[in-house]
C-alpha positions as CSV (number, residue, x, y, z in Angstrom):
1,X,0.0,0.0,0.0
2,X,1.4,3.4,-0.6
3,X,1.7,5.9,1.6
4,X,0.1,9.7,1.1
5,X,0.6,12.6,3.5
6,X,-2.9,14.8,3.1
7,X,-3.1,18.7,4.3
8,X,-6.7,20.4,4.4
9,X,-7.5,16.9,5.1
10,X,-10.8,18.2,7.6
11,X,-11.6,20.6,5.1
12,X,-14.7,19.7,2.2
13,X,-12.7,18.4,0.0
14,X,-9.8,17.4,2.2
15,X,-12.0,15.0,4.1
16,X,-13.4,13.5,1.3
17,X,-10.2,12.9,-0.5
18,X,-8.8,11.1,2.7
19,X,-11.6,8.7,2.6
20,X,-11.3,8.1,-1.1
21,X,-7.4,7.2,-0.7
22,X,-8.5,5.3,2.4
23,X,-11.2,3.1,0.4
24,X,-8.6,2.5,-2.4
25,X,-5.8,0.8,0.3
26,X,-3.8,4.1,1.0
27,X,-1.5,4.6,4.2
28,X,-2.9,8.5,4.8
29,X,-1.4,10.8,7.0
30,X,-3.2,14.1,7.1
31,X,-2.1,17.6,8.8
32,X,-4.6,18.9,11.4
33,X,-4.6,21.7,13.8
34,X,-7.5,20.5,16.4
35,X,-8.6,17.4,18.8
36,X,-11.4,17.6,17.3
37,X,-10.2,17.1,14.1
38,X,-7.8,14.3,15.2
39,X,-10.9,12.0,15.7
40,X,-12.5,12.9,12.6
41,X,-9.7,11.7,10.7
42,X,-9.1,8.7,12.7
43,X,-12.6,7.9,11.8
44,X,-12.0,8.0,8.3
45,X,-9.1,5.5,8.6
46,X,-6.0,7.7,8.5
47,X,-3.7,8.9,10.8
48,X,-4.0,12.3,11.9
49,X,-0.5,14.6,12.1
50,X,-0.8,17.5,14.6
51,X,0.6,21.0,12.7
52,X,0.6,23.1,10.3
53,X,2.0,24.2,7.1
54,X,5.0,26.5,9.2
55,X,6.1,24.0,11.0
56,X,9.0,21.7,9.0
57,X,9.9,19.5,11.8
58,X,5.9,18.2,11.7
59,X,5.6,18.4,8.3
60,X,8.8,16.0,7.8
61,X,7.4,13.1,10.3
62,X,3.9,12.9,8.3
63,X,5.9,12.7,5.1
64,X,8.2,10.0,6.7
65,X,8.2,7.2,3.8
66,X,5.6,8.8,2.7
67,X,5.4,8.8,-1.8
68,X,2.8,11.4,-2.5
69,X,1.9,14.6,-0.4
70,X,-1.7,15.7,-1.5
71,X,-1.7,19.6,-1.2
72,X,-5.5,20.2,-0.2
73,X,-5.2,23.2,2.5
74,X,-5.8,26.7,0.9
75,X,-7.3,29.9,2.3
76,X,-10.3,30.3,0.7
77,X,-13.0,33.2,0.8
78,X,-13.7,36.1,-0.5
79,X,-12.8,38.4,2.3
80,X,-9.1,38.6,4.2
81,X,-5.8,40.5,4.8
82,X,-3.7,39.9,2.2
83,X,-1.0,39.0,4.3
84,X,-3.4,36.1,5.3
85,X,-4.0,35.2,1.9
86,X,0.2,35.3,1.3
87,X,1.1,33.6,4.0
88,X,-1.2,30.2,3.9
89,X,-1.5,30.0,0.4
90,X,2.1,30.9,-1.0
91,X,4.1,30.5,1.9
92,X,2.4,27.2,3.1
93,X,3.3,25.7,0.0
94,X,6.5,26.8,-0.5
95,X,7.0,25.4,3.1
96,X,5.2,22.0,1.8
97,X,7.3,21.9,-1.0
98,X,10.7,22.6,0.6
99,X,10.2,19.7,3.7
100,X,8.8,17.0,0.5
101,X,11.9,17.9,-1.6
102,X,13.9,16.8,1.9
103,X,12.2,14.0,2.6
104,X,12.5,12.8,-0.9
105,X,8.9,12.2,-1.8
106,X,7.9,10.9,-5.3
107,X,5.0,12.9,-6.3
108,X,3.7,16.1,-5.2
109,X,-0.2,16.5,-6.0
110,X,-1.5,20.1,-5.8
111,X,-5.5,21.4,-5.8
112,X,-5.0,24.7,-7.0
113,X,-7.9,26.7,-8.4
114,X,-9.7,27.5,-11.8
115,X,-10.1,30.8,-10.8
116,X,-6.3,31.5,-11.1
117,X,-6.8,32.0,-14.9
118,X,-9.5,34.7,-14.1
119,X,-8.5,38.4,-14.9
120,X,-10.4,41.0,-15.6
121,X,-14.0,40.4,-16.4
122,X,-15.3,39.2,-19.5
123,X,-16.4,35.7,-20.8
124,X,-14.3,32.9,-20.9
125,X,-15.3,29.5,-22.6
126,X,-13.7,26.9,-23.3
127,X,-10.5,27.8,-21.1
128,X,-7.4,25.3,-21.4
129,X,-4.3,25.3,-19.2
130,X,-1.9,27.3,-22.5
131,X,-4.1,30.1,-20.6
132,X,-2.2,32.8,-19.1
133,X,-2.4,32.6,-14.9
134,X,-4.0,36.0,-13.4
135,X,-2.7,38.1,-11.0
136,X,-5.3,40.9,-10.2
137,X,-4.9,43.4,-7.5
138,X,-8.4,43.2,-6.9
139,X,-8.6,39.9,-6.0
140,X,-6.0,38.3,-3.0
141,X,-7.0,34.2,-3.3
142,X,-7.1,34.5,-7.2
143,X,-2.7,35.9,-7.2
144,X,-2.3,34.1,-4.8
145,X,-3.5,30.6,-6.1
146,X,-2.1,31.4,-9.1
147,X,1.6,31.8,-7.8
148,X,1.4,28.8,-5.4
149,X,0.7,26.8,-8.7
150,X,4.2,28.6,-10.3
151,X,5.6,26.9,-7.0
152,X,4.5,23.7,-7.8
153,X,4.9,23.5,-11.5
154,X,8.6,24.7,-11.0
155,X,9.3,22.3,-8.2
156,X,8.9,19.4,-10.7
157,X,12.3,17.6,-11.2
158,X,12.4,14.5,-13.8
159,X,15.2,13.0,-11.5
160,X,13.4,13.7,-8.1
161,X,10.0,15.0,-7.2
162,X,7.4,15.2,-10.1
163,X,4.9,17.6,-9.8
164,X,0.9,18.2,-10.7
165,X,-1.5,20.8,-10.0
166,X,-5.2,19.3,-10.4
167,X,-7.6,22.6,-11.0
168,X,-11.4,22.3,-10.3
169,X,-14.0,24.8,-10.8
170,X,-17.2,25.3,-8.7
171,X,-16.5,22.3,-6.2
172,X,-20.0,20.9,-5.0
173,X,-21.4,17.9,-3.6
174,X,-22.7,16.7,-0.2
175,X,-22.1,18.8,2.9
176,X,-20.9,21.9,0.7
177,X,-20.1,25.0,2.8
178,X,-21.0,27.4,0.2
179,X,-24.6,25.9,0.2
180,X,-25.0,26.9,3.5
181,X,-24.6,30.7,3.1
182,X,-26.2,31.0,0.1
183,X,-29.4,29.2,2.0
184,X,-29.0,32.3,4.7
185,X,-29.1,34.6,2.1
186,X,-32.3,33.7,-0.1
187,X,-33.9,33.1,3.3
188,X,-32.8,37.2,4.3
189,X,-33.8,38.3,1.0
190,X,-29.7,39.1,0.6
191,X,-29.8,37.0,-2.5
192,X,-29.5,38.6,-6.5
193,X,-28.5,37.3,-9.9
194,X,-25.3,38.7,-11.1
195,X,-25.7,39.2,-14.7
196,X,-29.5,37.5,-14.4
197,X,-27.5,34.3,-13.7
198,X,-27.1,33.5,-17.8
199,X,-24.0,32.9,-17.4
200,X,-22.6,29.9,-18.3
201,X,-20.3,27.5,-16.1
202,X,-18.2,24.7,-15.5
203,X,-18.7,22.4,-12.4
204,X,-16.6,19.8,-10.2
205,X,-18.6,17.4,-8.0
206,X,-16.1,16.5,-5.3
207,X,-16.2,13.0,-6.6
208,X,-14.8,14.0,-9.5
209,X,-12.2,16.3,-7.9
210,X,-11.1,13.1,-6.0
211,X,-11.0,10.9,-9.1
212,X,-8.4,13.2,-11.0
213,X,-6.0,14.1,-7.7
214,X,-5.6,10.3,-7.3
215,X,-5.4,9.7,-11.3
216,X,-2.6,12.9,-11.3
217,X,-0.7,11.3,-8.4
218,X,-0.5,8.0,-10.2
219,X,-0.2,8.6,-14.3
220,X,0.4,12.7,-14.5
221,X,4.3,13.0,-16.7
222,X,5.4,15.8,-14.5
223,X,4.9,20.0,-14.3
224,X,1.3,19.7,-15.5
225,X,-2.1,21.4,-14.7
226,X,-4.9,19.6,-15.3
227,X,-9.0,21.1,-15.3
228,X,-11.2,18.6,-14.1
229,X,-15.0,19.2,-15.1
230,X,-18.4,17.4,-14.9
231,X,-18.2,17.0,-18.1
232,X,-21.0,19.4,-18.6
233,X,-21.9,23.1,-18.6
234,X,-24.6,24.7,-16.9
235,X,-26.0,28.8,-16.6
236,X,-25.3,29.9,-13.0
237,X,-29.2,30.4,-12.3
238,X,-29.9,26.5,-13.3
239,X,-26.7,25.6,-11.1
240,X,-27.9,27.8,-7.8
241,X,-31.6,26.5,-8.2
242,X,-30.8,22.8,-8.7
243,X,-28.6,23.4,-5.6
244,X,-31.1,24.9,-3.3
245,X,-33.3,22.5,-4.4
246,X,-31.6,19.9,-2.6
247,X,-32.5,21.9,0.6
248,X,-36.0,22.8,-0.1
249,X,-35.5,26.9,-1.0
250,X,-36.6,28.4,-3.8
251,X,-34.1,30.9,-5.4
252,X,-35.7,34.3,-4.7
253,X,-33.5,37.1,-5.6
254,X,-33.7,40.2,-8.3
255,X,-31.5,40.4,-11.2
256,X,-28.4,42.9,-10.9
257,X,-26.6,44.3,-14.0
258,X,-23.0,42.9,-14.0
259,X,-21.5,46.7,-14.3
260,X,-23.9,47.3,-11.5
261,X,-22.8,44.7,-9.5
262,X,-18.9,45.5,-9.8
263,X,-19.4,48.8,-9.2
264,X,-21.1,48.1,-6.1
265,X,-18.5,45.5,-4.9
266,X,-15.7,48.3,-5.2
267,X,-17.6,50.6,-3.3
268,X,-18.5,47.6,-0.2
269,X,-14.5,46.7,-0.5
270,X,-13.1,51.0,0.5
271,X,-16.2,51.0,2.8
272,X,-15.3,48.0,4.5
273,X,-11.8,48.5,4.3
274,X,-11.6,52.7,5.9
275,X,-14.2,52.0,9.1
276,X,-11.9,48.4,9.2
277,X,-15.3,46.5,10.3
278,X,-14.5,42.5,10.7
279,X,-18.0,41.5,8.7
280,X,-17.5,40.5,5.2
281,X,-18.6,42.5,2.9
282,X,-21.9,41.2,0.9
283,X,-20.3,41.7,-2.1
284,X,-16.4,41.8,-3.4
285,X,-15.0,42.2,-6.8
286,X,-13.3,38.7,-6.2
287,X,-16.8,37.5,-5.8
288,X,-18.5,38.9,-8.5
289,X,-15.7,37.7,-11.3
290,X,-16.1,34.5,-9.7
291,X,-19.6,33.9,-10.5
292,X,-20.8,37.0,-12.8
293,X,-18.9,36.2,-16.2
294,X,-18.7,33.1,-18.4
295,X,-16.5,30.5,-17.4
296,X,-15.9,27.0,-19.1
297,X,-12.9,25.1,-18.8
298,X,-11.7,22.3,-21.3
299,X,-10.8,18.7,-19.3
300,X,-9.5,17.3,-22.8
301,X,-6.1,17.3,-21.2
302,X,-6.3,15.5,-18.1
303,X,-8.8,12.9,-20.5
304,X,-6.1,12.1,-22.6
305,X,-3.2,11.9,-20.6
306,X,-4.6,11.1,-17.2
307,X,-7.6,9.2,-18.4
308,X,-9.9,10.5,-16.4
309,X,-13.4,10.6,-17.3
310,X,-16.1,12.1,-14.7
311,X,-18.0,9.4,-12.1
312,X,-20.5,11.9,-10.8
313,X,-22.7,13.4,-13.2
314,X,-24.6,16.8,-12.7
315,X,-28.1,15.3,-12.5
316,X,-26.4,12.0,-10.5
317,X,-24.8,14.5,-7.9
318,X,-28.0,16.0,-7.1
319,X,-30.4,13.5,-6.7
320,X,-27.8,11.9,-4.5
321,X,-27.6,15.8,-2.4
322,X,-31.7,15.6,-2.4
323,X,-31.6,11.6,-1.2
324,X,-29.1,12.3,1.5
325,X,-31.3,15.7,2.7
326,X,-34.3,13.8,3.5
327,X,-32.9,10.6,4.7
């Protein structure tokens, strides 16, 4: 059985790609910070590693024989100090990378982020990893994904460590986070459309996330990025109400004007950022690029080389969401 070394391990996709490796025979160490967490993981089979990404000495015993290190952990949301974004999601993995290069690991397996190829806004379809990365001012996790995948990529060495950075878009599934605060806002009447919600997407069910880390650890050449889809495309407004479905809530919001809605998000960001209040604001430019524009990613590549096709269809996903809801 090999032996994989897992950070964001109690995160949502974290957790879930510690019990695929688990289910497939893995030995899996994973990172964690709490008790708490500790017996979640032990739970899920693996054994739990108490630390965090600034910490070599811990980071060297969970890689101890260890031949792939699964780079989950990320700062993600829409709303933080830079310095915050910086330090867990650049620093952490040149910290990651420096302690697996030492402790000679084989393969180094990183979930980066579609949304590092998003710049300014306007529609992108059909996006394929010869896309530039993006490094906007305007938006902290989006530079700072993007140049912890630069990490990565150039970490790769044919006669040591070979590298992969697996790049999802819209991860959803069971148990998804974002589901939860979107439900608060349609309930609070917070809830609009940017751009009417016509816009089309790509989406990752976490199944399918899972499917191409593992396929990248074991078949990926070296220095590649790699989309992973569902294999289909959906507007934002079917993807939101199939979602909420799952709980019940029907998607009440009005429609906002994309302009509109980014030039409100600039004006929440200097509000929010002069009287220094520690809310998030309800809307950020980050968001709003997120969600607001056309956005469709090409999987050809991690098809033909890793060959990885999707497990979890859209309409697959969500019956399985609406099953598990009212079980």
């Amino acid at each position: 059985m090999a032996t994989a070394f897992v950070t964001g391990g109690t995160g949502f996709l974290g957790r879930r790609l510690v019990q695929k490796l688990v289910e497939q025979r893995w030995n899996v160490r994973a990172l964690h910070r709490s008790p708490a967490d500790a017996e979640r993981l032990r739970a899920l089979g693996a054994e739990p590693i108490e630390g965090d990404l600034d910490r070599d000495p811990v980071l060297s015993r969970g890689m101890r024989d260890a031949e792939v290190v699964f780079h989950a952990a990320a700062l993600f949301t829409n709303w933080a100090p830079r310095a915050e974004f910086e330090r867990s999601n650049v620093v952490g993995t040149g910290n990651l990378l420096a302690a697996a290069q030492t402790a000679k690991v084989k393969r180094f397996v990183h979930v980066g982020a579609s949304g590092a190829y998003m710049g300014d806004g306007k529609p992108m379809i059909g996006v394929t990893e010869e896309t530039p990365l993006a490094y906007p001012s305007w938006g902290p996790y989006i530079a700072t994904k993007a140049r912890a995948q630069e990490l990565v990529l150039r970490a790769d060495r044919p006669d040591g460590m070979r590298t992969a950075v697996v790049l999802p878009s819209l991860i959803w599934g069971p148990r998804m986070p974002t589901l939860e605060g979107i439900v608060k806002d349609v309930s609070a009447g917070r809830f609009a459309w940017p751009n009417g919600g016509k816009q089309v997407m790509s989406t990752s069910h976490i199944d399918n996330v899972c499917h191409c880390t593992i396929l990248a650890a074991e078949r990926a050449p070296g220095a590649r990025a790699y989309f992973v889809t569902d294999g289909e495309d959906h507007t934002f407004r079917k993807i939101i109400t199939d979602l909420l479905s799952t709980r019940g809530v029907e998607p009440k919001g009005r429609d906002v004007p994309i302009g509109v809605a980014w030039g409100l998000s600039a004006v929440m960001e200097v509000v929010w950022r002069t009287l220094r209040l520690r809310s998030q604001p309800p809307l950020t430019r980050q968001m709003v690029r997120m969600v607001g524009y056309d956005f469709t990613l090409s999987d050809q590549r991690a098809r033909a080389e890793l060959g990885y096709s999707p497990v979890v269809s859209w309409d697959e996903g969500i019956r399985a969401m609406r099953t598990e809801q009212h079980a």
